[in-house]
Every structure is written in structure tokens, then in C-alpha cells.
C-alpha positions as CSV (number, residue, x, y, z in Angstrom):
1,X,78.7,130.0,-2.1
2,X,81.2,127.2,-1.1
3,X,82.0,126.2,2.7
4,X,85.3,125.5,3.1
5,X,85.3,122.1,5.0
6,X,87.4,123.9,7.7
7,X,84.0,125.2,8.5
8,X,82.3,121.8,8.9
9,X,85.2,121.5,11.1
10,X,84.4,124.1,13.4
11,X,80.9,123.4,13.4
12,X,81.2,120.1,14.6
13,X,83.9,120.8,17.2
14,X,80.8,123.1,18.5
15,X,78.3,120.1,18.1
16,X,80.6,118.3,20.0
17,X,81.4,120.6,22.8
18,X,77.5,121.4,23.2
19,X,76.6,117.9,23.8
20,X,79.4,116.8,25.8
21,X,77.9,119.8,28.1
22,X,75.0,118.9,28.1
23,X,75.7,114.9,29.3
24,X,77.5,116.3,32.1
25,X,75.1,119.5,33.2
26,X,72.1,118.4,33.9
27,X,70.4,121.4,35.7
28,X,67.3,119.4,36.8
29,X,64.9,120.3,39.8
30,X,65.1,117.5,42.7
31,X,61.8,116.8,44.5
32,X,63.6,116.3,47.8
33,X,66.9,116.2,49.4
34,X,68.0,113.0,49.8
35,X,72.1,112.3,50.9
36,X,74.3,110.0,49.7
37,X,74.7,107.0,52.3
38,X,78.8,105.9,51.4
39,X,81.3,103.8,53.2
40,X,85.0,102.4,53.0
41,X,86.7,99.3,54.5
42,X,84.9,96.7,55.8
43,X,86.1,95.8,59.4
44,X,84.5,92.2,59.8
45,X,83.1,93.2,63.1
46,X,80.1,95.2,64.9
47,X,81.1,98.3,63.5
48,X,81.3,97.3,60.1
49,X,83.1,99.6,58.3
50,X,86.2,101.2,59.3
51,X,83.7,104.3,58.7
52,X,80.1,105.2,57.1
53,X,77.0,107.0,57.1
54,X,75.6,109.9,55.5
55,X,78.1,111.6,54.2
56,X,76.6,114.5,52.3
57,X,78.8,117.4,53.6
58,X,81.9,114.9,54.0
59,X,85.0,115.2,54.1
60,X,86.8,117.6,56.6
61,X,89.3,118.2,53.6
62,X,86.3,119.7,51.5
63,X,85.1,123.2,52.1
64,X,83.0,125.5,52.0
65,X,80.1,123.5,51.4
66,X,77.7,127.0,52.0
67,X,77.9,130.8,51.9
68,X,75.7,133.0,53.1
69,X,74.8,136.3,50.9
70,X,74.4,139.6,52.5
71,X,73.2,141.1,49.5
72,X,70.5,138.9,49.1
73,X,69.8,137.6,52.6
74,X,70.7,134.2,51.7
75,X,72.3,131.5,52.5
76,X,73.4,129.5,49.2
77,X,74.4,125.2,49.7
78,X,75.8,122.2,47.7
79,X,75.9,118.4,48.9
80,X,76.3,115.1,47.6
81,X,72.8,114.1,47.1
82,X,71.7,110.3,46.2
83,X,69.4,109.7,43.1
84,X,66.7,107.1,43.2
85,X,68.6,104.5,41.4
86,X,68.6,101.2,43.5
87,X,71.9,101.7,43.7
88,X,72.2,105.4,44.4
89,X,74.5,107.0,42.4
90,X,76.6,110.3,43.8
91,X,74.5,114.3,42.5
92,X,75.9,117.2,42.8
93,X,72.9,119.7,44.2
94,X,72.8,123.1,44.6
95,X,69.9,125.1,47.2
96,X,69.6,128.2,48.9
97,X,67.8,129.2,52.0
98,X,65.9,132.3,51.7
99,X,66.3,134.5,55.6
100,X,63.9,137.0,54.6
101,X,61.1,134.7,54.1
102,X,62.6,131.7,55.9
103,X,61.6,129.1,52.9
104,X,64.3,126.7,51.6
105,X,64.4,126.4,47.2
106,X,64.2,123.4,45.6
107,X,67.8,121.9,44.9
108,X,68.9,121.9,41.3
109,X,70.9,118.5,39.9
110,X,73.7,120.2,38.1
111,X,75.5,116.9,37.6
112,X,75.7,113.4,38.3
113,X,79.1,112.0,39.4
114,X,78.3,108.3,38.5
115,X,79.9,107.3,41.5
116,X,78.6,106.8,45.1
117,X,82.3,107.5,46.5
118,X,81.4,111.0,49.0
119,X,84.9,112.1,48.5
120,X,83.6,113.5,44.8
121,X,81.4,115.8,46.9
122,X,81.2,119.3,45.7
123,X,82.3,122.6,47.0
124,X,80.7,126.1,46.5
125,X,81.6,129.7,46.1
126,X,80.1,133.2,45.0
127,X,82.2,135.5,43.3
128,X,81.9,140.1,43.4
129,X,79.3,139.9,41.0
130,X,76.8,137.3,42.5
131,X,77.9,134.3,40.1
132,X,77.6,130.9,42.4
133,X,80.3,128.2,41.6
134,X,80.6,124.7,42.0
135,X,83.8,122.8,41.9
136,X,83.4,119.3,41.5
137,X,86.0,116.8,43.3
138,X,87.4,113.9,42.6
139,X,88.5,111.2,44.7
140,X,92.1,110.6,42.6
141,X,92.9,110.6,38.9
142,X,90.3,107.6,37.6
143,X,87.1,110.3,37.2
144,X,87.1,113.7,35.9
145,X,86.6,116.8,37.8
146,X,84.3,119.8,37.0
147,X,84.2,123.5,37.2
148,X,80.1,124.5,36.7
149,X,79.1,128.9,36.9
150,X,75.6,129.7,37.5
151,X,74.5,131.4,33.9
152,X,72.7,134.6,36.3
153,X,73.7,135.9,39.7
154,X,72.5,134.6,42.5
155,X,70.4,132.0,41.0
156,X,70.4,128.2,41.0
157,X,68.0,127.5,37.8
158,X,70.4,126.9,35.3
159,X,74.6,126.7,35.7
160,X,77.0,125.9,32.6
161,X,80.0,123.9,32.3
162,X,83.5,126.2,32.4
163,X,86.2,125.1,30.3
164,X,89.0,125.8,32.8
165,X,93.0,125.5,32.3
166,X,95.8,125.6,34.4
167,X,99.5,126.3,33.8
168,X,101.6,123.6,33.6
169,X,105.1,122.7,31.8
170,X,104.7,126.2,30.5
171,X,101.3,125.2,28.7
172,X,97.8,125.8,29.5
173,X,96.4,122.7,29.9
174,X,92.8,121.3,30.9
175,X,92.0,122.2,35.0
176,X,90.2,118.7,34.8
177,X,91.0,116.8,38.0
178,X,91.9,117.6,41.6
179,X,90.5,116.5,45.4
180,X,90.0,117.4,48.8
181,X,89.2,120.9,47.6
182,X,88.9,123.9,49.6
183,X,88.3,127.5,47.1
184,X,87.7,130.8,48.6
185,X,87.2,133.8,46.8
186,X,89.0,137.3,47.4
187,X,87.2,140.7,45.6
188,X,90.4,141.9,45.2
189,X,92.2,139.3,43.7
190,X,89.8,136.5,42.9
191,X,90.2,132.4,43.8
192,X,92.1,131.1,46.2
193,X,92.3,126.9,45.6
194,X,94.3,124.4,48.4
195,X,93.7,121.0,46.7
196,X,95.3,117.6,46.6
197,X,96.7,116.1,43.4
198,X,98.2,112.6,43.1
199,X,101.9,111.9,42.2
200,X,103.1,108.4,41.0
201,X,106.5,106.7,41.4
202,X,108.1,109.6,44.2
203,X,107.6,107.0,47.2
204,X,110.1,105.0,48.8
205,X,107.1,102.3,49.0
206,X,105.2,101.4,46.4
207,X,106.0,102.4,42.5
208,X,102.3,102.7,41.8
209,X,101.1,104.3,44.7
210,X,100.3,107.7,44.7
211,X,101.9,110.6,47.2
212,X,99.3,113.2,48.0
213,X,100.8,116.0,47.4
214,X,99.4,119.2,49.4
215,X,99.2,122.4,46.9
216,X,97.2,125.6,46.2
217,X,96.5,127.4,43.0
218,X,94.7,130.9,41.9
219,X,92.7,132.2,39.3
220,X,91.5,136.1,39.0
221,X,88.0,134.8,36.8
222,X,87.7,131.6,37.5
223,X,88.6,130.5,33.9
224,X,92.5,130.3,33.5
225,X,94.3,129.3,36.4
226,X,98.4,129.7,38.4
227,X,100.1,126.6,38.2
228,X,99.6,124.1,41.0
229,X,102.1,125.5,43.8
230,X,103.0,122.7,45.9
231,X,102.7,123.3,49.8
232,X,103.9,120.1,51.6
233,X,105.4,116.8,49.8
234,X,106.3,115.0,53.2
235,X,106.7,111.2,52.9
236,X,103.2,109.6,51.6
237,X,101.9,112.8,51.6
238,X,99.0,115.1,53.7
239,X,95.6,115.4,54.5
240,X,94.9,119.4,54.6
241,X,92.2,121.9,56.0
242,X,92.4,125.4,55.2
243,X,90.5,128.6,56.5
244,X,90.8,132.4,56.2
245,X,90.2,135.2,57.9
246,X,90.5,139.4,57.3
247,X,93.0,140.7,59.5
248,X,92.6,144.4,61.4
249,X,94.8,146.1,59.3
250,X,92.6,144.9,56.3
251,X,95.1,141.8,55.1
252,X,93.3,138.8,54.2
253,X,95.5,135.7,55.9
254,X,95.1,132.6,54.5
255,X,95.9,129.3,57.2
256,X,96.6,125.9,56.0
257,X,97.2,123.0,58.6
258,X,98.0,119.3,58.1
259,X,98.9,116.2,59.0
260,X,101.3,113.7,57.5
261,X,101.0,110.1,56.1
262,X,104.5,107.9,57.1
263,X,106.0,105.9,54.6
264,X,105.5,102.3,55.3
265,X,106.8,99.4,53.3
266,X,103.3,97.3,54.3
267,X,101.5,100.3,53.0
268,X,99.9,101.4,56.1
269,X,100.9,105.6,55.8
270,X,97.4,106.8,54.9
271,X,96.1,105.4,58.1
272,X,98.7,106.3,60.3
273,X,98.3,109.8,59.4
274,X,100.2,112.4,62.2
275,X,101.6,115.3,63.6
276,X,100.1,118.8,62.2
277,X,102.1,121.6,60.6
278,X,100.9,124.9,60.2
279,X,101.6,127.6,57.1
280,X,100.0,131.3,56.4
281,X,100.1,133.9,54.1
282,X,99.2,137.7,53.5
283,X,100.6,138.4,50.2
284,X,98.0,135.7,48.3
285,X,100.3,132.6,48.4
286,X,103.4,135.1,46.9
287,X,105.4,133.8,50.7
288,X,104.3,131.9,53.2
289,X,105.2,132.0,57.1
290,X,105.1,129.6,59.8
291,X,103.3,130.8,63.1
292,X,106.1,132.7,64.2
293,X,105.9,135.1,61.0
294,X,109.6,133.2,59.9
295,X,109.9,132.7,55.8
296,X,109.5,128.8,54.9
297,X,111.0,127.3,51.3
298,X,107.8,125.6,50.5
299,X,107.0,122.3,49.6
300,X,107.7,121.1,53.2
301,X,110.1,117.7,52.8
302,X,110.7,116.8,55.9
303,X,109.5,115.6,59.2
304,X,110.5,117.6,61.6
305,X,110.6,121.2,60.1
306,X,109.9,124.8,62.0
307,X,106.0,124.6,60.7
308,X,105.8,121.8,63.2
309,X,103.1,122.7,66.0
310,X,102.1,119.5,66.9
311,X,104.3,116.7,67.6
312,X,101.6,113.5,67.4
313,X,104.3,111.1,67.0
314,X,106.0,111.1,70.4
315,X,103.3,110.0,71.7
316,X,102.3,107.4,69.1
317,X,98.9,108.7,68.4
318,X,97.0,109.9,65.0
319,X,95.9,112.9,64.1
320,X,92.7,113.5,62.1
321,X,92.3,117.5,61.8
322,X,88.7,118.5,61.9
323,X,88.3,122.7,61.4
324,X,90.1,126.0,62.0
325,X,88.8,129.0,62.9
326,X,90.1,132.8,64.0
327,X,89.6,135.5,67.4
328,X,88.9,139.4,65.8
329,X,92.5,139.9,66.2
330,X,92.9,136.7,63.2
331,X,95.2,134.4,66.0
332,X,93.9,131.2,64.7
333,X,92.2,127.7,66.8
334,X,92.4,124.2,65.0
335,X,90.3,121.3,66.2
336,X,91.0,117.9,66.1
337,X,91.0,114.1,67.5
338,X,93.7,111.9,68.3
339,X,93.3,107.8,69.2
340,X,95.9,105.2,68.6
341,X,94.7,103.5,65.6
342,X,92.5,103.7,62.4
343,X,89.7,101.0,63.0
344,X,86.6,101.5,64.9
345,X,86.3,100.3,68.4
346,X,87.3,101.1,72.2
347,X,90.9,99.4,71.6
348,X,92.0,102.3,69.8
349,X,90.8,104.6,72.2
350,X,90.6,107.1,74.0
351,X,89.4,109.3,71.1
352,X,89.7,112.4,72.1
353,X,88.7,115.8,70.6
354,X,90.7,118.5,70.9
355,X,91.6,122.3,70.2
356,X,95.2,124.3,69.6
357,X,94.9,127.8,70.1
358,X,97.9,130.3,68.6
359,X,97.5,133.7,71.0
360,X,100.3,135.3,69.0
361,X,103.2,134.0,71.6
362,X,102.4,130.1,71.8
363,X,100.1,127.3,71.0
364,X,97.5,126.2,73.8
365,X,96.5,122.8,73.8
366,X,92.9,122.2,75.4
367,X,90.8,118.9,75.2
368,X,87.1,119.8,74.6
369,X,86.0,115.9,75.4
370,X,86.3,111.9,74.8
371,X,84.6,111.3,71.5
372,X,84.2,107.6,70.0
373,X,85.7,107.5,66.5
374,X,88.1,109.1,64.2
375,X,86.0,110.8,61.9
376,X,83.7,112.0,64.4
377,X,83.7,115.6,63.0
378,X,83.2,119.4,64.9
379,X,83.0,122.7,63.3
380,X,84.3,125.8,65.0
381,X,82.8,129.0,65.9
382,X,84.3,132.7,67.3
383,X,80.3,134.3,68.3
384,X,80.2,137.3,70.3
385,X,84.3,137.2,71.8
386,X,83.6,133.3,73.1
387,X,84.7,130.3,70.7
388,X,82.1,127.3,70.1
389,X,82.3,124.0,68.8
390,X,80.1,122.0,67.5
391,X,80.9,118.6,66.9
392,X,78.9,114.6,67.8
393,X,80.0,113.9,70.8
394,X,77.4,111.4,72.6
395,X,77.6,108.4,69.4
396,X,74.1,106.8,70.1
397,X,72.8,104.6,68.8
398,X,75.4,103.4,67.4
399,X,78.3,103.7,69.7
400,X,81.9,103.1,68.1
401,X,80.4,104.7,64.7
402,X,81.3,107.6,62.5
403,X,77.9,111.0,64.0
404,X,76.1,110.6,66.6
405,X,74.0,113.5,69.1
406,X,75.0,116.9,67.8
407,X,76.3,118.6,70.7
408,X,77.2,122.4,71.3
409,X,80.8,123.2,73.4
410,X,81.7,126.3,74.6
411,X,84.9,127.9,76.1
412,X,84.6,129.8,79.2
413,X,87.9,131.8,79.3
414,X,88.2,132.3,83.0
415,X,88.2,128.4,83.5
416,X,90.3,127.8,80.6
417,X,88.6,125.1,79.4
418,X,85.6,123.4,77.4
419,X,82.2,123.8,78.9
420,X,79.0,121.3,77.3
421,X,76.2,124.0,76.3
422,X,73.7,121.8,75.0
423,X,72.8,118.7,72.8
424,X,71.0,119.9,69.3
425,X,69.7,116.2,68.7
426,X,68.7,114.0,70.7
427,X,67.0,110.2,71.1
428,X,68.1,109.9,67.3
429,X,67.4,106.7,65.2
430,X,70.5,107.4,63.0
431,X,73.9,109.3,63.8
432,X,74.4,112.9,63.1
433,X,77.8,113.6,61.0
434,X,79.7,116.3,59.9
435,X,77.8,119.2,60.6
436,X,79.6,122.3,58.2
437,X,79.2,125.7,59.2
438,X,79.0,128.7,56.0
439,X,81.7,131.3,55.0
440,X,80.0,134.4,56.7
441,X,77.6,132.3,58.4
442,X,74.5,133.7,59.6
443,X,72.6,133.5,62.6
444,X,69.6,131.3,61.1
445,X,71.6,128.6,59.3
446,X,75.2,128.2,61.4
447,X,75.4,124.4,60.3
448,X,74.6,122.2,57.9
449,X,75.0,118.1,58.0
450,X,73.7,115.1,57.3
451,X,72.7,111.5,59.2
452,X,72.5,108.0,58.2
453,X,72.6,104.2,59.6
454,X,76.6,103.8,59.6
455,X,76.6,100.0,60.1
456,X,74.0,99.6,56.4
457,X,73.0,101.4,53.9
458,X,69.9,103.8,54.7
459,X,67.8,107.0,53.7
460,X,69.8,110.0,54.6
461,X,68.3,113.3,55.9
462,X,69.9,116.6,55.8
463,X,69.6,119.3,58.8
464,X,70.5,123.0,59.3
465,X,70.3,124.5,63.3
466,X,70.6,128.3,63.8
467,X,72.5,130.0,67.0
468,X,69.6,129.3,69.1
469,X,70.5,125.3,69.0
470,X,67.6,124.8,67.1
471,X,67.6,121.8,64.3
472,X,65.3,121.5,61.3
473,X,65.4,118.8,59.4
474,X,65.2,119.0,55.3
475,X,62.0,117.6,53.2
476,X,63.2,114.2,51.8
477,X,60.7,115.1,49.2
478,X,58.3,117.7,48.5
479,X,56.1,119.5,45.8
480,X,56.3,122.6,46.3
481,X,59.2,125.5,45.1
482,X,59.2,127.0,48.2
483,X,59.7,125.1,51.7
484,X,58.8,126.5,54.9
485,X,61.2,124.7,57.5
486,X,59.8,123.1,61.0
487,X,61.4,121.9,63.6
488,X,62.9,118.5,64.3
């Protein structure tokens, strides 16, 4: 019998596609968890870098980083882990923490980044039927992005590369790059992406410099995607944060919030990043409403615009946007920190960390307390009818730094303001940094984060604390499949 030599085609094409997926799955058990140590501009001073650390659950822009499963009772995680290369290069890691039998799984490699850049950490989601997904960022357009599916439900062991498109130019075309990623997933109509991609020769500044354009984009399987719908296009571009919440009359509301980088002819915008608009929609990105519930002609082009809720600019200060949560009746809060300059250091202080609270009729502005650097990070929390906040406040050892003491705020209502509940770490060698609570958090794992030497490179440990404002800290290496946590 003859084969056509269309077949050889096919066969190789196959071949091919095989091996590429297997050069960039790797799915291979880690014997520890070890975070990637990363940092960006050197500041020629005590501080060192502009900022640093372990940056395992960085950045704000990247979310969720865990979800907890009812069905299962567990809570399943992804991070940027470190291999043991001299020169530790960026994994992508997937574990789970098991609440019934409080024992944490040994982390599966699914890929390896070949970068030590933390803003190509991944994110993680579980869609209806259990499958565990992990989208792969990149930090621009120089390295690829990935889509990987866990091959059964609710298990780690083994996840395969998905071949995803997205429409564009009335094409399906290869869903291969995007950053600062933030995917949720609806049962009732499937993924909900905000993500960042990079356009070139649209500033007024700069022909090769890339605007960061703010956009979102759906998929119902996870496999062909909408087009990239663009949200805000304002000058230089956005840095955005995203959250969601199910609404008493059974709507799911999606929030977005950002800031905005000024165009600059020395180049500066991306520093001097300010103000913070707001957006929401019921309808799955179909319309989109500012707080007020008024219609808004998306992509957002100017400054000054009616999803405007706070004005940075008037008073010369930045805006780095840190979380967002929502009360039972879905009116949202926003956290952030403002100072009056990018680099590290008390000149550009005070640095102070804040909250915005939308009660359906106006925005309440609250200060929760003076923090030491921009990219000192807090996560919110609505527990009970009381909001929380958990953020590193107290930056020792290494005062002026990116982490520091893990400290727990809460809001007492009839005093209208931000109360100190209690410090999680304490007498550290290393500062704390962004500690990342789950979608449907519960009660024994409410945060997740990492720590590190910012000021040189270092081992990086990863910790999770529960509602009772205990800390464990992770095995940097172990033997075993199964880990019983201790304490800290």
C-alpha cells in the first residue's frame, strides 16, 4: 500500500508538535519550595534597588495566585519558584494544601520560564469540572506565553500544553503572549481575562516604546478566545487590578481599577504612574458602568473622564494600587499607597497606605497607616461584616525596602477608621512581601507570600497564615509526598 507523502506530512507536523510540548511541559516533582529572589533598577545607594526580594506571588497586577476547592477541601497554589541553577532561573509550580488532613503536596514543575524576571509569574484557575489551569505571563512581547490544563480534575501530577487562539483582524490567531494577568472563571459563562498587551508607535514620546494598553478578553472552554477588548488606552498606558464578586440578586460584577502612566518626553510615565479610575460590569464585559451605574464608551482616552475616583494628580503624588475587595451587598474597597516619587528612601515619603470605600452614594477615603515603600503590598479581606487588611507595615530589617513584618489591620466601623490587630511575623531576618489571599479563601490558608534579602540576592521561603494570625512557613526541601505544616 502507498502513503501519500501528505501523510509523512501530517505525521511530522505531530512529531513536531509533541516535542515542542514536551520542551515546554515539564511536569516534574520539586523537592522543596524555593522562590524566585528578582529585582529591577539599581539605585546606587543603601537600598539598592529601586525594588527587590522574593517575589514569588508578585506582582499586584497578577491574580489569583490560589483557589481554594470546596469540593475537595483544598486549597490549590502556583508561584514563581527558583531552580537550583547558580543562577536561578524563573518555574512555574503548581501545589495544593490538603484541609482535611492539613498536609501540603509536593509542587509539580510544569514549566520553566528561562527567565528570572517575577513579572512572568503564573496565575491559576479551576474550571466546573475540576480541571486546574495555569496561565503563564509574560513580562512584554520578547518571551512567549503559555496556557497549561491539568490532564485529570483536581490533580497536579501531570498538565498539558493548550493550543489556545484568539480573535483578531477577523482571524483566529495564536493566544501566545500577554501580562499582568488576572483570569477568573464564571460556571455559567466560562473565563473572564483583564490583561495587558503592548502597543508600539501610538505615543506622543517615544516611537519604540510601548503603550500598555489595559484590555479583557473571554473564552467559554478555555481553548478559543473573544478578541482583546480594550478597556483604558490613556497616555502611556495603565497598571490594572481587578476583582469580582456575586451580587444579591445573583449577578456576578466584575470591578476593574487603575492607574495611569503620563506621557513624558524624558520617558519617565511608567514611574509616575497616577490617579485611579474605576469600571464594572454585570452583563460579562457586554457594557461597562462607572460607579455611578452611568454607560462609558470604553477604551478610556482621556485624563479626566467620569470613571475618575481618585484625583492623585492635584496633589502631585503616585498611586501604586494594591487589592480590591467587596461588603455582602458587592459595594467595593480598593487599597493602595501613595508617596511622591518612585525610588526608595524617606525623601519620597510619606508612604502612606490607604483604602477607598464605594457605600453606593460616595467614595470614602481612609488611611490604614505610614508604610515605607511603594511596593509594600496588602491584601483585603470582608470576614464576618468587618473588613481586614493585611499588608507589611513595620519594614525591619531592612527599613526603606520592598516586605517587611506582616501585619493584620482591621476597621472598627464606629471609629471610622483603621485599627492594628496584630503582627503575623515578627523579629524576621528577611522581609515579608506580598502576601495574596485565594478566590474563596478558606479559613486555614487566607494568605500566601513569600520573603527574601531585598538589598542581595538570597534563599526565598514561602509562607501561608490562617484567620487565627498564625504563619507556617513552607519546607525549602523535603522527601516526603505529603507535608505536615508547623509553625513559624
Amino acid at each position: 500500500m502507498e502513503i501519500r507523502p501528505w501523510v509523512f506530512l501530517v505525521l511530522n507536523f505531530i512529531v513536531s508538535v509533541s516535542k515542542a510540548q514536551e520542551m515546554v511541559t515539564l511536569n516534574l516533582k520539586d523537592d522543596g519550595f524555593r522562590g524566585i529572589w528578582y529585582f529591577i533598577g539599581k539605585t546606587n545607594n543603601e537600598y539598592v534597588h529601586k525594588y527587590s526580594g522574593g517575589l514569588g506571588t508578585y506582582p499586584a497586577n497578577h491574580y489569583p495566585f490560589s483557589v481554594y476547592s470546596a469540593k475537595v477541601n483544598k486549597t490549590f497554589f502556583c508561584y514563581g519558584g527558583a531552580s537550583k541553577d547558580a543562577k536561578p532561573s524563573l518555574l512555574h509550580e503548581v501545589a495544593y494544601f490538603d484541609h482535611k488532613t492539613k498536609s501540603l503536596s509536593r509542587p509539580t514543575i510544569v514549566l520553566n520560564k528561562n527567565t528570572d524576571d517575577a513579572h512572568d509569574n503564573p496565575v491559576i484557575s479551576i474550571d466546573k469540572d475540576g480541571y486546574i489551569w495555569l496561565f503563564s505571563t509574560s513580562h512584554g512581547v520578547n518571551r512567549p506565553s503559555y496556557i497549561h490544563k491539568s490532564v485529570k480534575p483536581f490533580d497536579i501530577e501531570k498538565f498539558e500544553l493548550v493550543k489556545a487562539t484568539y480573535f483578531k483582524d477577523g482571524e483566529q490567531r495564536p493566544f501566545d503572549n500577554f501580562s499582568y494577568s488576572q483570569i477568573y472563571y464564571d460556571k455559567e459563562n466560562g473565563f473572564m481575562g483583564f490583561m495587558t498587551h503592548y502597543d508600539i508607535g501610538v505615543l506622543k514620546y517615544g516611537t519604540n516604546k510601548p503603550r500598555r494598553t489595559s484590555a479583557f478578553i473571554t473564552s467559554k472552554d478555555g481553548i478559543s478566545w473573544s478578541e482583546l477588548k480594550d478597556i483604558g488606552a490613556i497616555q502611556e498606558g495603565h497598571y490594572q487590578s481587578s476583582g469580582y464578586t456575586k451580587l444579591p440578586n445573583g449577578q456576578v460584577k466584575y470591578v476593574t481599577i487603575f492607574n495611569y502612566h503620563p506621557d513624558t518626553e524624558k520617558g519617565a510615565g511608567l514611574d509616575f504612574r497616577a490617579n485611579i479610575y474605576y469600571l464594572e460590569t454585570t452583563d460579562f464585559g457586554r457594557s461597562w458602568q462607572n460607579c455611578k451605574g452611568e454607560n462609558m464608551n470604553l477604551p478610556l482616552k482621556t485624563v479626566v473622564n467620569p470613571a475618575l475616583v481618585l484625583d492623585t494628580q492635584k496633589d502631585r503624588k503616585l498611586a501604586y494600587i494594591n487589592d480590591l475587595g467587596f461588603d455582602e451587598k458587592g459595594n467595593p474597597m480598593f487599597s493602595y499607597i501613595s508617596s511622591f516619587g518612585p525610588e526608595p528612601g524617606p525623601e519620597n515619603g510619606p508612604y502612606e497606605l490607604k483604602t477607598a470605600f464605594f457605600n453606593g452614594q460616595e467614595w470614602l477615603y481612609k488611611k490604614v497607616a505610614d508604610v515605607d515603600h511603594n511596593y509594600d503590598f496588602g491584601s483585603l479581606y470582608y470576614i464576618n461584616g468587618q473588613w481586614r487588611l493585611l499588608a507589611p507595615k513595620e519594614n525591619t530589617p531592612f527599613a526603606y525596602n520592598t516586605g517587611g513584618e506582616v501585619q493584620l489591620w482591621k476597621y472598627a466601623t464606629k471609629k471610622a477608621k483603621w485599627e492594628l490587630s496584630n503582627s503575623l511575623t515578627n523579629n524576621s531576618n528577611t522581609n515579608h512581601s506580598y502576601p495574596r489571599k485565594p478566590i474563596n479563601y478558606h479559613a486555614d490558608f487566607q494568605a500566601f507570600w513569600a520573603d527574601g534579602n531585598p538589598r542581595k540576592a538570597s534563599k526565598s521561603f514561602f509562607y501561608i497564615s490562617n484567620n487565627k494570625g498564625e504563619v507556617f512557613q513552607l519546607p525549602y526541601q523535603f522527601k516526603t509526598q505529603l507535608v505536615k505544616l508547623s509553625k513559624q
